[in-house]
C-alpha positions in Angstrom: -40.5 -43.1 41.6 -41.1 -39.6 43.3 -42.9 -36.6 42.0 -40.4 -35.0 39.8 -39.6 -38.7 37.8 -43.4 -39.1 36.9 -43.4 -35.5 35.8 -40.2 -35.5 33.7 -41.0 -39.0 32.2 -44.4 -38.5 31.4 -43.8 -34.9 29.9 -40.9 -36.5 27.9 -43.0 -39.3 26.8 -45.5 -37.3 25.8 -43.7 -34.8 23.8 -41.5 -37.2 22.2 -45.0 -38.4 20.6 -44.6 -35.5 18.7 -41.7 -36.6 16.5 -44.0 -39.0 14.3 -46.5 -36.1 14.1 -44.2 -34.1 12.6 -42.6 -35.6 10.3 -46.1 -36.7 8.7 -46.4 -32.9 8.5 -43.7 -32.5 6.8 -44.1 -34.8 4.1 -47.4 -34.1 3.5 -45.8 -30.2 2.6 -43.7 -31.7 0.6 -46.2 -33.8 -1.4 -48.0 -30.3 -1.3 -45.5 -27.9 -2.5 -43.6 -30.5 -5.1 -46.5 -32.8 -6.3 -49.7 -30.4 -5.9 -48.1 -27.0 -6.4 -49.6 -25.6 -3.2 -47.9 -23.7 -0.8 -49.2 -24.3 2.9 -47.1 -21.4 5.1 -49.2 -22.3 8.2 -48.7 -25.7 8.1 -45.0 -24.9 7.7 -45.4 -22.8 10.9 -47.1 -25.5 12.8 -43.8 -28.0 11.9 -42.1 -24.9 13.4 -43.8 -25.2 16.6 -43.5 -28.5 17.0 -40.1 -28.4 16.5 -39.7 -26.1 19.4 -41.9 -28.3 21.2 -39.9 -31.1 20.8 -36.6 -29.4 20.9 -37.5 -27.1 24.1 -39.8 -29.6 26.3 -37.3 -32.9 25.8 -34.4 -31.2 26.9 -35.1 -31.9 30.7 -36.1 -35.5 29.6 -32.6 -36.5 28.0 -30.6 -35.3 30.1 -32.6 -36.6 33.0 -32.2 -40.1 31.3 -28.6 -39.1 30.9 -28.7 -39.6 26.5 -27.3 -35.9 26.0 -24.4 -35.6 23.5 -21.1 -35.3 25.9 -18.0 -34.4 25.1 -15.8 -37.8 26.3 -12.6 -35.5 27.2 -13.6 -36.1 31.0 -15.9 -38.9 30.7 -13.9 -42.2 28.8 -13.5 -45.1 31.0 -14.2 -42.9 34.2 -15.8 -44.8 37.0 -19.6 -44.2 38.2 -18.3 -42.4 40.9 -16.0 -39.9 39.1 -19.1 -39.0 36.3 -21.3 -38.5 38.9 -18.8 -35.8 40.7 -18.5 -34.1 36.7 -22.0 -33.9 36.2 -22.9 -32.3 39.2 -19.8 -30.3 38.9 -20.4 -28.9 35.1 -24.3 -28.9 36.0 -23.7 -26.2 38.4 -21.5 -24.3 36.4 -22.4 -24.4 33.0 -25.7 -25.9 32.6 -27.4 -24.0 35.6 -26.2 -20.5 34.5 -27.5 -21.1 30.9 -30.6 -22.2 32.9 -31.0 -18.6 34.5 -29.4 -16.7 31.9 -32.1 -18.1 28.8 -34.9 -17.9 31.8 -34.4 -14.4 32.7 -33.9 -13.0 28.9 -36.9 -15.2 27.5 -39.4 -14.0 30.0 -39.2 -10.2 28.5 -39.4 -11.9 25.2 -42.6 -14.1 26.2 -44.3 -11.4 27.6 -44.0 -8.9 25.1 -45.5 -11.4 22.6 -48.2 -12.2 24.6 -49.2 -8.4 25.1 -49.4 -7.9 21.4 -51.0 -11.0 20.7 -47.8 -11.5 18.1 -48.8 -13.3 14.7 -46.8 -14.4 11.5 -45.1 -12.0 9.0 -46.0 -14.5 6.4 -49.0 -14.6 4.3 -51.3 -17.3 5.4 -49.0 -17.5 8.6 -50.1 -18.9 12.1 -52.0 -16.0 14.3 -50.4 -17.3 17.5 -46.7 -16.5 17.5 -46.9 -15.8 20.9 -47.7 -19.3 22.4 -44.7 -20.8 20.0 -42.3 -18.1 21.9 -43.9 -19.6 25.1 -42.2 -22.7 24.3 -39.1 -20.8 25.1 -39.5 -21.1 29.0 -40.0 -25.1 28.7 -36.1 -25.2 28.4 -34.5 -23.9 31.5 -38.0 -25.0 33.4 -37.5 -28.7 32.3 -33.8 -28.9 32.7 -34.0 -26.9 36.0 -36.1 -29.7 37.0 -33.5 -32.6 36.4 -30.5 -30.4 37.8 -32.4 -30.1 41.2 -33.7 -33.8 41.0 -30.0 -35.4 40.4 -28.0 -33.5 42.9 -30.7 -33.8 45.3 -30.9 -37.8 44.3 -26.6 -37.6 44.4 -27.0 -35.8 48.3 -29.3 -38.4 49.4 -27.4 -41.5 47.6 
Protein backbone atom coordinates (compact mmCIF):
# COMPACT_ATOMS: atom_id res chain seq x y z
CA UNK A 1 0.00 0.00 0.00
CA UNK A 2 1.94 3.21 -0.88
CA UNK A 3 1.83 6.58 0.58
CA UNK A 4 -1.19 8.12 -0.85
CA UNK A 5 -3.53 4.73 0.12
CA UNK A 6 -2.50 5.01 3.87
CA UNK A 7 -3.31 8.75 3.69
CA UNK A 8 -6.62 8.55 1.86
CA UNK A 9 -7.77 5.48 4.04
CA UNK A 10 -6.80 6.60 7.20
CA UNK A 11 -8.25 10.18 6.63
CA UNK A 12 -11.46 8.55 5.36
CA UNK A 13 -11.54 6.26 8.31
CA UNK A 14 -11.16 8.77 10.47
CA UNK A 15 -13.60 11.20 9.31
CA UNK A 16 -16.20 8.78 8.69
CA UNK A 17 -15.99 8.33 12.72
CA UNK A 18 -17.63 11.41 12.60
CA UNK A 19 -21.05 10.19 11.40
CA UNK A 20 -21.97 8.57 14.80
CA UNK A 21 -20.79 11.79 16.49
CA UNK A 22 -23.09 13.67 14.84
CA UNK A 23 -25.94 12.20 14.81
CA UNK A 24 -25.74 11.95 18.76
CA UNK A 25 -25.49 15.73 18.39
CA UNK A 26 -28.31 16.02 16.78
CA UNK A 27 -30.58 14.15 18.79
CA UNK A 28 -29.46 15.50 21.80
CA UNK A 29 -30.81 19.17 19.99
CA UNK A 30 -33.70 17.67 19.50
CA UNK A 31 -34.38 16.26 22.96
CA UNK A 32 -33.14 19.95 23.76
CA UNK A 33 -35.29 22.07 21.70
CA UNK A 34 -38.60 19.62 21.74
CA UNK A 35 -38.42 18.09 25.32
CA UNK A 36 -36.38 20.80 27.34
CA UNK A 37 -37.40 23.95 25.50
CA UNK A 38 -33.78 25.13 25.06
CA UNK A 39 -32.39 26.32 22.11
CA UNK A 40 -28.61 25.44 21.66
CA UNK A 41 -27.53 27.55 18.23
CA UNK A 42 -23.88 26.62 18.76
CA UNK A 43 -24.34 23.16 19.02
CA UNK A 44 -26.47 23.52 15.94
CA UNK A 45 -23.37 25.10 14.29
CA UNK A 46 -21.07 22.48 15.46
CA UNK A 47 -23.52 19.63 13.58
CA UNK A 48 -22.93 22.13 10.76
CA UNK A 49 -19.22 21.65 10.80
CA UNK A 50 -19.27 18.36 11.06
CA UNK A 51 -21.33 17.94 8.28
CA UNK A 52 -18.91 19.76 6.14
CA UNK A 53 -16.32 17.70 7.70
CA UNK A 54 -17.76 14.68 6.71
CA UNK A 55 -19.25 15.85 3.52
CA UNK A 56 -15.85 17.70 2.30
CA UNK A 57 -13.01 15.29 3.73
CA UNK A 58 -14.84 11.76 2.56
CA UNK A 59 -15.14 12.85 -0.84
CA UNK A 60 -11.50 11.67 -1.83
CA UNK A 61 -12.27 8.46 0.26
CA UNK A 62 -15.35 7.23 -1.86
CA UNK A 63 -14.40 7.79 -4.81
CA UNK A 64 -11.02 6.35 -4.08
CA UNK A 65 -12.87 3.17 -2.93
CA UNK A 66 -14.95 3.59 -6.05
CA UNK A 67 -18.71 3.78 -3.88
CA UNK A 68 -19.60 7.27 -5.54
CA UNK A 69 -23.16 7.50 -6.99
CA UNK A 70 -22.66 6.92 -10.96
CA UNK A 71 -24.82 7.45 -13.49
CA UNK A 72 -25.02 3.65 -15.30
CA UNK A 73 -25.67 5.27 -18.91
CA UNK A 74 -21.86 4.29 -19.66
CA UNK A 75 -21.21 1.92 -16.95
CA UNK A 76 -24.02 -1.34 -17.11
CA UNK A 77 -22.46 -4.50 -17.88
CA UNK A 78 -19.19 -2.79 -19.23
CA UNK A 79 -16.02 -4.79 -18.76
CA UNK A 80 -13.18 -3.83 -16.20
CA UNK A 81 -11.28 -2.65 -18.91
CA UNK A 82 -13.91 -0.33 -20.55
CA UNK A 83 -14.76 1.47 -16.78
CA UNK A 84 -11.39 1.88 -16.22
CA UNK A 85 -10.86 3.90 -19.70
CA UNK A 86 -14.44 6.10 -18.46
CA UNK A 87 -13.20 6.88 -15.27
CA UNK A 88 -10.01 8.22 -16.25
CA UNK A 89 -11.66 9.74 -19.12
CA UNK A 90 -14.59 11.70 -17.18
CA UNK A 91 -11.90 12.19 -14.23
CA UNK A 92 -9.97 14.34 -16.40
CA UNK A 93 -12.69 16.14 -17.78
CA UNK A 94 -15.23 16.76 -15.44
CA UNK A 95 -14.05 15.88 -12.04
CA UNK A 96 -10.53 17.52 -12.36
CA UNK A 97 -11.83 20.90 -13.65
CA UNK A 98 -14.40 21.04 -10.68
CA UNK A 99 -11.23 20.15 -8.73
CA UNK A 100 -9.42 23.55 -9.90
CA UNK A 101 -12.35 25.53 -10.41
CA UNK A 102 -13.91 25.01 -6.42
CA UNK A 103 -9.92 25.20 -5.43
CA UNK A 104 -9.16 28.36 -6.92
CA UNK A 105 -12.61 30.27 -5.90
CA UNK A 106 -12.56 28.78 -2.24
CA UNK A 107 -9.02 29.99 -1.50
CA UNK A 108 -10.26 33.86 -1.73
CA UNK A 109 -13.11 32.65 0.26
CA UNK A 110 -10.77 30.94 3.05
CA UNK A 111 -8.66 33.56 3.33
CA UNK A 112 -10.83 36.36 3.69
CA UNK A 113 -12.48 34.53 6.64
CA UNK A 114 -9.41 33.83 8.18
CA UNK A 115 -8.29 37.69 8.06
CA UNK A 116 -11.45 38.72 9.87
CA UNK A 117 -11.39 35.98 12.15
CA UNK A 118 -15.24 35.46 10.73
CA UNK A 119 -17.84 34.35 13.55
CA UNK A 120 -21.68 33.45 13.46
CA UNK A 121 -24.51 35.87 12.70
CA UNK A 122 -26.49 33.92 15.23
CA UNK A 123 -26.90 34.67 18.79
CA UNK A 124 -25.05 32.21 20.81
CA UNK A 125 -23.30 31.20 17.43
CA UNK A 126 -19.87 29.47 17.01
CA UNK A 127 -16.78 32.22 17.04
CA UNK A 128 -14.83 30.22 14.45
CA UNK A 129 -16.64 30.47 11.11
CA UNK A 130 -13.46 30.64 9.52
CA UNK A 131 -11.98 27.18 10.30
CA UNK A 132 -15.59 25.61 9.09
CA UNK A 133 -14.93 27.57 5.62
CA UNK A 134 -11.48 25.88 5.76
CA UNK A 135 -13.18 22.75 5.37
CA UNK A 136 -13.84 23.98 1.91
CA UNK A 137 -10.28 23.15 0.50
CA UNK A 138 -10.55 19.42 1.94
CA UNK A 139 -12.63 18.70 -1.30
CA UNK A 140 -10.65 19.35 -4.40
CA UNK A 141 -7.41 18.52 -2.03
CA UNK A 142 -8.78 14.93 -1.15
CA UNK A 143 -10.22 14.09 -4.47
CA UNK A 144 -7.11 15.64 -6.31
CA UNK A 145 -5.41 13.11 -4.32
CA UNK A 146 -7.30 9.91 -5.71
CA UNK A 147 -7.44 11.45 -9.44
CA UNK A 148 -3.52 11.52 -9.43
CA UNK A 149 -3.30 8.07 -7.40
CA UNK A 150 -5.75 6.06 -10.01
CA UNK A 151 -4.39 7.26 -13.26
CA UNK A 152 -1.03 7.04 -12.04
CA UNK A 153 -1.99 3.29 -10.55
CA UNK A 154 -4.00 2.77 -14.39
CA UNK A 155 -0.32 4.01 -16.15
CA UNK A 156 1.67 1.69 -14.16
CA UNK A 157 -1.06 -1.41 -14.37
Amino acid sequence: MTYVEKLINSLGTFISLMIPIMTILMIVIIVARYFLGIGLTGLQELVMYVHALIFLGCAGYVHYKDEHVRVDIFYRGASDKYKNKINIIFSILFLLPLCFVIGYFSIEQVSMAWESKQISNEAGGLKFVYVQKTLILLFPITLLLTIIHKFMEKIWN
